[in-house]
DOGU-903067 format. One record per residue: residue in one letter; x, y, z of N, C-alpha, C in turn. Coordinates in steps of 0.05 Angstrom, whole numbers, padded with zeros to 5 digits, always signed. Atoms other than C-alpha are relative to their C-alpha. Layout:
<recs>
AXYZXYZXYZ...
</recs>
This chain:
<recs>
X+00019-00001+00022-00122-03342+00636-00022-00021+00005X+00025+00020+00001-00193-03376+00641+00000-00016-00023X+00001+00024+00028-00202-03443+00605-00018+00009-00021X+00028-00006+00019-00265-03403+00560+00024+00006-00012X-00012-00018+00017-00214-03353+00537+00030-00010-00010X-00028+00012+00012-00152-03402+00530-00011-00026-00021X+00024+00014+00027-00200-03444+00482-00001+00016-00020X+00002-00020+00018-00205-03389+00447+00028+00015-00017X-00034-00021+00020-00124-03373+00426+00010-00019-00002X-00018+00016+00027-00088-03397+00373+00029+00000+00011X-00023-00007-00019-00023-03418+00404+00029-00006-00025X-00010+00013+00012+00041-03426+00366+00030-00009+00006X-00023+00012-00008+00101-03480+00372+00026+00016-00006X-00024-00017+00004+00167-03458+00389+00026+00000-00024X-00015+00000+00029+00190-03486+00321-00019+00025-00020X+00015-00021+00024+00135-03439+00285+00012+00023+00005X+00003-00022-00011+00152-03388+00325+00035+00017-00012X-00016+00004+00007+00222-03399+00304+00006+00003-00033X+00014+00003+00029+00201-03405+00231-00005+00041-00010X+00009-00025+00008+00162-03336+00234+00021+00025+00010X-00010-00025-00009+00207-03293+00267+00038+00003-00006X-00033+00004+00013+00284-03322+00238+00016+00000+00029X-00025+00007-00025+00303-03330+00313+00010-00028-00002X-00013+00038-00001+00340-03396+00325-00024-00008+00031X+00005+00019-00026+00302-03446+00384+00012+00003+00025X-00021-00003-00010+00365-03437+00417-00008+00031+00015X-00002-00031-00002+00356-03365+00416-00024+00012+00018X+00028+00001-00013+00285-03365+00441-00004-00007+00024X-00004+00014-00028+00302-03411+00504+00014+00031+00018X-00009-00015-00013+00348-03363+00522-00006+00037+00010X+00005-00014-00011+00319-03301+00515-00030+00005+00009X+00021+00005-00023+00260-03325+00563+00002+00003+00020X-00014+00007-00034+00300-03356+00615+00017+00014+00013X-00024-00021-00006+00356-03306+00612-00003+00027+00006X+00001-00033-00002+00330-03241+00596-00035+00009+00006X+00038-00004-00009+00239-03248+00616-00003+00012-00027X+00002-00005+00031+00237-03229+00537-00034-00001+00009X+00021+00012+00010+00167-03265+00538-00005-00017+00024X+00000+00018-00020+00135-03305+00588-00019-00027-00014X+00025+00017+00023+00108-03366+00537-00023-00034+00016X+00026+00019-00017+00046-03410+00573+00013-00029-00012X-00015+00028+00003+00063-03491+00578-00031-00012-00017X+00023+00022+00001+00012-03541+00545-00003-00016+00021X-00002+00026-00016-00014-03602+00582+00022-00015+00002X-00023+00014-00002+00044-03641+00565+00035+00021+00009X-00026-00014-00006+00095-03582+00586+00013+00015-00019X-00022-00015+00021+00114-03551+00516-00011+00026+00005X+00002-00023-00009+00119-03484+00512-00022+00008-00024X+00018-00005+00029+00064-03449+00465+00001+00030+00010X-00002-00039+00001+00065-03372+00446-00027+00013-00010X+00032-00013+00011+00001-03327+00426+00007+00020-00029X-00016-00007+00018+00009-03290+00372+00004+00036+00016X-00024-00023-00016+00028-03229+00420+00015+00003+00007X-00034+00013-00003+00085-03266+00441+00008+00004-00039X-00015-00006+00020+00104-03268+00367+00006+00032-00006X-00001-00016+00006+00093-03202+00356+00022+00023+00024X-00028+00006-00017+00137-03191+00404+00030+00003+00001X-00023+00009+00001+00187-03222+00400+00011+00005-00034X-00004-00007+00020+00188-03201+00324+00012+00029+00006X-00008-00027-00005+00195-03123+00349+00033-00007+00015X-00023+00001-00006+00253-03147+00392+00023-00007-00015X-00020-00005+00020+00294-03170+00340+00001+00018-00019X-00005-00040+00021+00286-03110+00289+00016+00016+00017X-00013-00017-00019+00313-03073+00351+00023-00014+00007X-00032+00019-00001+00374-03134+00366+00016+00008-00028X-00017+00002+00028+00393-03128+00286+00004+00022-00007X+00000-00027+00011+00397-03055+00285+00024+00016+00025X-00011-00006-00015+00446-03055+00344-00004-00008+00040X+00007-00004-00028+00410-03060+00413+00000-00024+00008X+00005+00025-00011+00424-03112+00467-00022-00005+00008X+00029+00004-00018+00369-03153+00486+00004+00000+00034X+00003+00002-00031+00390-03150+00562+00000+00038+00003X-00001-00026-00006+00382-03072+00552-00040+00008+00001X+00015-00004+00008+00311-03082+00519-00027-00018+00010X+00025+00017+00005+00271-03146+00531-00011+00008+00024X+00007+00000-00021+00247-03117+00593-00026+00015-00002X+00020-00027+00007+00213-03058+00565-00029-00010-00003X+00032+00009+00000+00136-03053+00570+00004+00014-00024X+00010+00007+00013+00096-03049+00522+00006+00030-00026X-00007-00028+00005+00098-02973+00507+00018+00010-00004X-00029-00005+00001+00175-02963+00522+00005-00011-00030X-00008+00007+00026+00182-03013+00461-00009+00014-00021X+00010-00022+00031+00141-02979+00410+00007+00023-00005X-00009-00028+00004+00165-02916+00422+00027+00002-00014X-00023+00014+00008+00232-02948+00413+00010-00007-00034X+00007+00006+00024+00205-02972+00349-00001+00018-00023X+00015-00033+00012+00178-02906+00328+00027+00013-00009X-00030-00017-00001+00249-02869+00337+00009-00021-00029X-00012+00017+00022+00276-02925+00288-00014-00002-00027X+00005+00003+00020+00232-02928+00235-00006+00038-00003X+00003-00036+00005+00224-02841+00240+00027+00002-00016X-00018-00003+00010+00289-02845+00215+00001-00003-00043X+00016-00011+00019+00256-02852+00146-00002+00016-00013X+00008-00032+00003+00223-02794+00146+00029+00018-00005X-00020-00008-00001+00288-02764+00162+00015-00003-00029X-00017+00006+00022+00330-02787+00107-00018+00016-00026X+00014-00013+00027+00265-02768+00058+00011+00027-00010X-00005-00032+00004+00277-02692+00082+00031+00005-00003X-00029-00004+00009+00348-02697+00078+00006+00001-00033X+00006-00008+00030+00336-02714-00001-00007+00021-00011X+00014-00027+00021+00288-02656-00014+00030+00015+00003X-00015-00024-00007+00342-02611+00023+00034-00007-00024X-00022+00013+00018+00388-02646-00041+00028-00007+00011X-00027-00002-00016+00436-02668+00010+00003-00039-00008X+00007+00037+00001+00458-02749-00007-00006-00009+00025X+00003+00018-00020+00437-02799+00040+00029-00024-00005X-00009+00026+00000+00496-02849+00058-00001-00022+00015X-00011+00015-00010+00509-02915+00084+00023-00016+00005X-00026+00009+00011+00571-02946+00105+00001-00019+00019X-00005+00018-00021+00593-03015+00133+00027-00008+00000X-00024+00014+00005+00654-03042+00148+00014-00004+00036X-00010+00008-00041+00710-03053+00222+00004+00023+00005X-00007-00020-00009+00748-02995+00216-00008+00027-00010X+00011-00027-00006+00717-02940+00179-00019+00017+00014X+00026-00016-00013+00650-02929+00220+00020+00005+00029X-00020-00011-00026+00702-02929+00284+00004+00032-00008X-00007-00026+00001+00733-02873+00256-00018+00023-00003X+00020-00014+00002+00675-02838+00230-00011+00009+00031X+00018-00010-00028+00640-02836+00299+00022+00015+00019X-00021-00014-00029+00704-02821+00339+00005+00038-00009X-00004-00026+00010+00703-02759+00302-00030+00017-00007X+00037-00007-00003+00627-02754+00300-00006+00018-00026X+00004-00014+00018+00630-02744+00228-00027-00003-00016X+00031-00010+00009+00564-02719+00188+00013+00011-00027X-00022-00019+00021+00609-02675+00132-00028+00017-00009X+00022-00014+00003+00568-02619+00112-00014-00001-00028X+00015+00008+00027+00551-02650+00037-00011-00024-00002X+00011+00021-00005+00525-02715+00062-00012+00001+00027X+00016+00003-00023+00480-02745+00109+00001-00034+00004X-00005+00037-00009+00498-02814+00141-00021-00010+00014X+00032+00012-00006+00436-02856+00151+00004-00024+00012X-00001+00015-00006+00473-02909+00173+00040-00006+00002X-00026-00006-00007+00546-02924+00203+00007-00029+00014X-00005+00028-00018+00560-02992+00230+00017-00038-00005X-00015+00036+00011+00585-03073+00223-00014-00016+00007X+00022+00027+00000+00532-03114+00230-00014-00004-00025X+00011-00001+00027+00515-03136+00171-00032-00003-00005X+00026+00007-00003+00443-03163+00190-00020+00036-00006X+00015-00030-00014+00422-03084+00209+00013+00019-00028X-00013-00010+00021+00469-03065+00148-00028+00009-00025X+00021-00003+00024+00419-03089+00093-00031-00002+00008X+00019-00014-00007+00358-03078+00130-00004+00027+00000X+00009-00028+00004+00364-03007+00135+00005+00013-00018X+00000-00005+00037+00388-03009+00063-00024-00005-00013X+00017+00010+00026+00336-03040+00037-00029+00023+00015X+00024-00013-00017+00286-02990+00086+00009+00025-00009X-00006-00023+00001+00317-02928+00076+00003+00006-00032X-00005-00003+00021+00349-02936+00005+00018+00022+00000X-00023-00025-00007+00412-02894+00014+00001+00010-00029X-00014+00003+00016+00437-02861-00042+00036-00004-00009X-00028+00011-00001+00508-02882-00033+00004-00016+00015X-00002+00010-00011+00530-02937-00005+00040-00005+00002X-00042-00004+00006+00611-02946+00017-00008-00025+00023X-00007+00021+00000+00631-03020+00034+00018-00012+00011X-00022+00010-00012+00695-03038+00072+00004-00033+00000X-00011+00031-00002+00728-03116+00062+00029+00002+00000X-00015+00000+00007+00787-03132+00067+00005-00020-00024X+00001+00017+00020+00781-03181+00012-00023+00004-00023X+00012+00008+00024+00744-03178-00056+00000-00023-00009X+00004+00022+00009+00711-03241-00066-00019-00008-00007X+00025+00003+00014+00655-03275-00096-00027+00008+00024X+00017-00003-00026+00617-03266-00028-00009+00041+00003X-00011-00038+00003+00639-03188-00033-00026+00010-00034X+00014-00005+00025+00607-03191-00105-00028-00005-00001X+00032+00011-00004+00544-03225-00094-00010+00020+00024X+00005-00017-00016+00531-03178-00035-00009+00027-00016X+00000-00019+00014+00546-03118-00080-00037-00005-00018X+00025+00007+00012+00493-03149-00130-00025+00009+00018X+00029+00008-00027+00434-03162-00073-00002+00027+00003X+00008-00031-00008+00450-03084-00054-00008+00019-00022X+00003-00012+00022+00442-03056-00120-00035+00005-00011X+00033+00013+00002+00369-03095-00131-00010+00021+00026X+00016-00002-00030+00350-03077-00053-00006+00028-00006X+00005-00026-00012+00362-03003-00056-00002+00028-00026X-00002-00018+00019+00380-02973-00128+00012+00027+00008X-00011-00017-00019+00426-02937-00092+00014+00019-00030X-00008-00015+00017+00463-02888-00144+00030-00010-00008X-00034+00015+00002+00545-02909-00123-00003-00019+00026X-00016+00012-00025+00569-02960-00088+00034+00002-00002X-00029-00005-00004+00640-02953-00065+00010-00026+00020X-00015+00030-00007+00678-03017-00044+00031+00010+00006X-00030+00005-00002+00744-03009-00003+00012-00021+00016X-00014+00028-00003+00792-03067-00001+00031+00009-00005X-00034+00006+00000+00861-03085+00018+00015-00022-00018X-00010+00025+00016+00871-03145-00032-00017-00005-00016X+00022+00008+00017+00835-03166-00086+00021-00015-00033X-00013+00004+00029+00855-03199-00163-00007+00013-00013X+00004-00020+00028+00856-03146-00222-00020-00018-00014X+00022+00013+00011+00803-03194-00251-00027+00014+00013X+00035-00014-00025+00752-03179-00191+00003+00016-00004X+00001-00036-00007+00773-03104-00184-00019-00001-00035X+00006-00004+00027+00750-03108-00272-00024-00011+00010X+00031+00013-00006+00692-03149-00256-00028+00019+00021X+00015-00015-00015+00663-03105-00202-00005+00029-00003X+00002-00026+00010+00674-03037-00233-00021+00007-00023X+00023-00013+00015+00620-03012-00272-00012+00027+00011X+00013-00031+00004+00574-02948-00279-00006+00013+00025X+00006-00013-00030+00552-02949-00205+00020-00019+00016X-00012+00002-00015+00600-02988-00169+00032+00007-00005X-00034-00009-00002+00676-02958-00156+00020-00010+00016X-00007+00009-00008+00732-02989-00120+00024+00017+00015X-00023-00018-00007+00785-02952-00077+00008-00020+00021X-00022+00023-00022+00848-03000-00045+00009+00023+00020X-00003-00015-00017+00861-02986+00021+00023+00001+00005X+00019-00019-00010+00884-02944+00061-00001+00019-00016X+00009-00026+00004+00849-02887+00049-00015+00021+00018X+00002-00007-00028+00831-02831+00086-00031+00014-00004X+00027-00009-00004+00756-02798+00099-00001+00020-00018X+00003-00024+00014+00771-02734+00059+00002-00014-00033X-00004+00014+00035+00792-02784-00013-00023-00012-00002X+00017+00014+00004+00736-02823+00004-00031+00013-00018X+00009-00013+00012+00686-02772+00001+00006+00029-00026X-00009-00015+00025+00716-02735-00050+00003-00007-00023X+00005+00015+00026+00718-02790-00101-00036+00003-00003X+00035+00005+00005+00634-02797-00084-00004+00029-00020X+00006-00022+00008+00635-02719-00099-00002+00002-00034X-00013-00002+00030+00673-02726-00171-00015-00019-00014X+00010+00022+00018+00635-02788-00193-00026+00009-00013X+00030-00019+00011+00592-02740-00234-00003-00022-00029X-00002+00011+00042+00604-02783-00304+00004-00034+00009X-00007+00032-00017+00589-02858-00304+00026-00013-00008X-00019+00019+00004+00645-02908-00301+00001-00021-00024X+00008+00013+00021+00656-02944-00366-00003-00026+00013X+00007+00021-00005+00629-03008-00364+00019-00022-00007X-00016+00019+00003+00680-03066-00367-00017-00026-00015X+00005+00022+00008+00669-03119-00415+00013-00017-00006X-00019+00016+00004+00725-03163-00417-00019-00031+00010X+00011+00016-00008+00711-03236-00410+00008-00013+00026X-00001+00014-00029+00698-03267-00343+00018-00021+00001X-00012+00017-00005+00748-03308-00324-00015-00031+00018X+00014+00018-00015+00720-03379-00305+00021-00019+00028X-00020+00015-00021+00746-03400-00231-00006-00027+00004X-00007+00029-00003+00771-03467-00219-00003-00003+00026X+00003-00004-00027+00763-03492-00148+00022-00008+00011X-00025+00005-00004+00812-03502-00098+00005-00024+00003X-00006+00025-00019+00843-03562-00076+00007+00006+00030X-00014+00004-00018+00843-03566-00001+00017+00000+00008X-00038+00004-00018+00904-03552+00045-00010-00001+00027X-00005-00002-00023+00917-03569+00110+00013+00018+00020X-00015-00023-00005+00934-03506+00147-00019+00010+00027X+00011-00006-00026+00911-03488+00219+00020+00024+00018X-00001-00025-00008+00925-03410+00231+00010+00000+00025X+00004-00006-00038+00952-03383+00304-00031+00014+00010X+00021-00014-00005+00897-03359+00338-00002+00033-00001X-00004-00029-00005+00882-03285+00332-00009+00010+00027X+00002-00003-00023+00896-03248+00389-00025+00025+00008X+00018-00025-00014+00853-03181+00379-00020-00003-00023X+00013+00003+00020+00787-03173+00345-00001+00024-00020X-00004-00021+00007+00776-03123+00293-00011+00026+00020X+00013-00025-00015+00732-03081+00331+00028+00012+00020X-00026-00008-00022+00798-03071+00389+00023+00012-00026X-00017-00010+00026+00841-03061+00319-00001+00024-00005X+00010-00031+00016+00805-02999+00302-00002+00025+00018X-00006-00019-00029+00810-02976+00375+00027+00010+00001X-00029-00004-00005+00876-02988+00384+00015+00020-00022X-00024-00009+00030+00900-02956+00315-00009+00027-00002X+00007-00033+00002+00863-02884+00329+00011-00001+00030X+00003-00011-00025+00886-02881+00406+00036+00012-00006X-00024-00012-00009+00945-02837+00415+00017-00005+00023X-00026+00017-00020+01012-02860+00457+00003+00028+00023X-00003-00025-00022+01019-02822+00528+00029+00010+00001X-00029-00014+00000+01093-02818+00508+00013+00015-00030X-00004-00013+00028+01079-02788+00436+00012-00016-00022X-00006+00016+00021+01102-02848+00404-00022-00010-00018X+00022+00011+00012+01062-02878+00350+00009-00032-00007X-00004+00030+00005+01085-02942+00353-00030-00020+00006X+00025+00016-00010+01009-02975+00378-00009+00004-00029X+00015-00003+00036+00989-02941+00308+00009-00026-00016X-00015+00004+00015+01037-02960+00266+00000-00045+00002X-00003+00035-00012+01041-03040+00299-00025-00003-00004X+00024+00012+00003+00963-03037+00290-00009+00005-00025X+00011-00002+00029+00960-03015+00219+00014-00032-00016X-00024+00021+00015+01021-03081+00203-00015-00029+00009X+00013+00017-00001+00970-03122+00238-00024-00002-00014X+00029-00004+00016+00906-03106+00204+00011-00015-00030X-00002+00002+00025+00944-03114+00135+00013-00030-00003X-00008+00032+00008+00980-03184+00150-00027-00012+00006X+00022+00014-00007+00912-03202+00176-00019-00004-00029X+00007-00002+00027+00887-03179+00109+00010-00021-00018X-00017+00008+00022+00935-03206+00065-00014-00037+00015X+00006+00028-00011+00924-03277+00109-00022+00000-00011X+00013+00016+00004+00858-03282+00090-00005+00006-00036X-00005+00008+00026+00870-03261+00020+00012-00028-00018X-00017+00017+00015+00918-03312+00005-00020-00031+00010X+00005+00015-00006+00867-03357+00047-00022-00012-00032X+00016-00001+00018+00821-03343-00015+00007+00002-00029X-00010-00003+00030+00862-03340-00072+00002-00030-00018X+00016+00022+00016+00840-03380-00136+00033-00012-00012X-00010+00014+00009+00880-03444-00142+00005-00017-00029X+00009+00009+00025+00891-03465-00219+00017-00028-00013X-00021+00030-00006+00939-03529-00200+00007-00006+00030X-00010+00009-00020+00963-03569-00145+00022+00021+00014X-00032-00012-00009+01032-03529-00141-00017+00029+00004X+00019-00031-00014+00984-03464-00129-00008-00002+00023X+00017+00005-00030+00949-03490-00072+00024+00000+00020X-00016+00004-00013+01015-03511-00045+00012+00033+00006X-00017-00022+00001+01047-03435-00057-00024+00013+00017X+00013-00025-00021+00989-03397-00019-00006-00014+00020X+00012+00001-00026+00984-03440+00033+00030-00001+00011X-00025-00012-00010+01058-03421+00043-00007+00023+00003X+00003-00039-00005+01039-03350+00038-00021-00003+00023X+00020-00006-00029+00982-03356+00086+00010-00013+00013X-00011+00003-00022+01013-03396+00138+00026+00017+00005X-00021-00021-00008+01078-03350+00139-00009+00025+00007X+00009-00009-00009+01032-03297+00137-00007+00004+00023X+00008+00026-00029+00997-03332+00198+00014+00017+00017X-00030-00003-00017+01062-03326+00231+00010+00023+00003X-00018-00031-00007+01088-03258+00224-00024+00019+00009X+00016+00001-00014+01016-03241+00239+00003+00002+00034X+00003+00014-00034+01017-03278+00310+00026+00019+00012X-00019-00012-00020+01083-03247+00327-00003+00026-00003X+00006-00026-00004+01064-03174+00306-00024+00003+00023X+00018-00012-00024+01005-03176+00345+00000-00011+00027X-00012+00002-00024+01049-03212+00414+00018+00033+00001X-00012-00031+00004+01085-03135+00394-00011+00010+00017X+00021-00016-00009+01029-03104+00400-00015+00011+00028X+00011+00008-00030+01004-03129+00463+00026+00011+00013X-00026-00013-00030+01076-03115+00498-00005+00031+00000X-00002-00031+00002+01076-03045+00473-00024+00011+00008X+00034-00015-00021+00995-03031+00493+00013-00001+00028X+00004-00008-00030+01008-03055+00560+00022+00022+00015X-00017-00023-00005+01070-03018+00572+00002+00035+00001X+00017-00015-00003+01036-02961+00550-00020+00013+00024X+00016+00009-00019+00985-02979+00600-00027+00006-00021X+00024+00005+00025+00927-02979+00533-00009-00018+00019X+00015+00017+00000+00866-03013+00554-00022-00013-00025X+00012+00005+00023+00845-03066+00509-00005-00029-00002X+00000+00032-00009+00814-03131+00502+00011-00014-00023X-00019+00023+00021+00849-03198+00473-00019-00023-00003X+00014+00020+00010+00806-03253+00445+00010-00019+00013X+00004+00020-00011+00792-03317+00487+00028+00009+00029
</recs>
């Protein structure tokens, strides 16, 4: 660049840059040096300074990271490759619009193990239209709040205030019609608290055909719960340090649809007893303390949990490999 025309651009620091685009510093180093993302010009003293085409940029690359795509698949792409990239992603839009006229719902669904299943089966169902299928939550309520599904279905294993406030945020973002919330644990307080006109709750499991078949029936709204809110107390602290888990969910949701080459279902069956102590563990990790002698009783239940946990899923592992299942184990 000639000194006229580098006189002439507005450069900006790798904290602004950081600022405008929600990457981390961290994040920015690396995908320079790691992946040629950006190639950002030095000052006199050596800092790095960006243009604002570098921002723009590096803004398009994350919309495309939070929606799924690695950056060592993407940051390479010229200029054209990306936008087109871009294009495909936000056409999707359009899409969903005509799916409305054609009075078909639009859904979205997040969660570990139902979008597994969904895709392994490459389901679409012929009274809906899935606009979105995945577990990232970042890419979740972005293309909620872009698309505006009209259904939204939810997967936690826990109902908690985090679960609730989420719900909220999605309600505002998208004015979605139902949300549907399925959970393996929760307190009959929350399940009352969270039930109302558009959101429904179904404990898991459940299977793809109940799921959408409750959306179908929910022609009449849900009476509105007015009981009074129970006010939570906080916990007291426990000292309690978990085994490590051995598989993540994502391998969970693998392992628990793959069929045994000797017709046994034992890989199922051993990966549905882990999912649910894993559940229950972090239920009990979250359950509202309203005395000392409470705190003490669930952090007996969650560390025994813990425990029968850790040794179902050393099971697990014997019986995959024996099998000969390929599957990865955390750390």
């Amino acid at each position: 660049m000639t000194s006229s025309k580098k006189e002439n651009t507005s450069y900006y620091s790798i904290g602004a840059v950081a600022r405008l685009t929600g990457i981390t510093v961290h994040t920015l180093r690396v995908w320079e040096q790691r992946y040629n993302a950006i190639e950002a010009e030095r000052s006199d003293s050596g800092r790095r300074q960006y243009t604002s085409h570098d921002v723009d940029r590096l803004m398009s690359l994350k919309f495309l990271v939070d929606r799924g795509c690695q950056i060592s698949s993407i940051a390479a792409l010229s200029e054209n490759k990306l936008n087109k990239l871009l294009n495909e992603y936000n056409n999707q839009k359009s899409i969903s619009t005509a799916v409305r006229k054609k009075d078909k719902p639009s859904v979205a669904i997040f969660g570990e193990y139902l979008p597994a299943k969904i895709k392994k089966i490459n389901c679409n169902l012929d009274d809906f239209a899935i606009v979105f299928c995945g577990s990232d939550i970042n890419s979740f309520k972005a293309d909620s709040r872009r698309i505006k599904p009209d259904i939204i279905i939810l997967e936690f294993a826990v109902i908690d205030e985090h679960v609730m406030r989420l719900v909220g945020e999605l309600r505002k973002i998208t004015n979605s019609r139902r949300i549907i919330v399925i959970y393996s644990y929760a307190r009959s307080v929350d399940i009352k608290r969270i039930n109302d006109d558009i959101t429904r709750t179904m404990k898991a499991p459940v299977t793809l055909e109940e799921i959408f078949n409750t959306i179908s029936l929910l022609n009449t709204p849900i009476p509105i719960n007015n009981s009074p809110k129970v006010e939570i107390q906080p916990k007291r602290p426990v000292e309690f340090t978990a085994p490590a888990k051995r598989f993540s969910r994502n391998t969970l949701a693998v392992l628990g649809d793959i069929t045994s080459s000797i017709a046994c279902e034992c890989p199922h069956h051993l990966t549905e007893l882990v999912i649910n102590l894993s559940n229950f563990e972090a239920y009990s990790a979250e359950c509202v303390n309203k005395s000392p002698e409470d705190a003490e009783l669930h952090a007996y239940l969650q560390s025994t949990t813990a425990s029968c946990r850790a040794a179902m899923e050393e099971a697990l592992e014997k019986v995959a490999i024996a099998e000969g299942i390929d599957f990865e184990v955390i750390g």
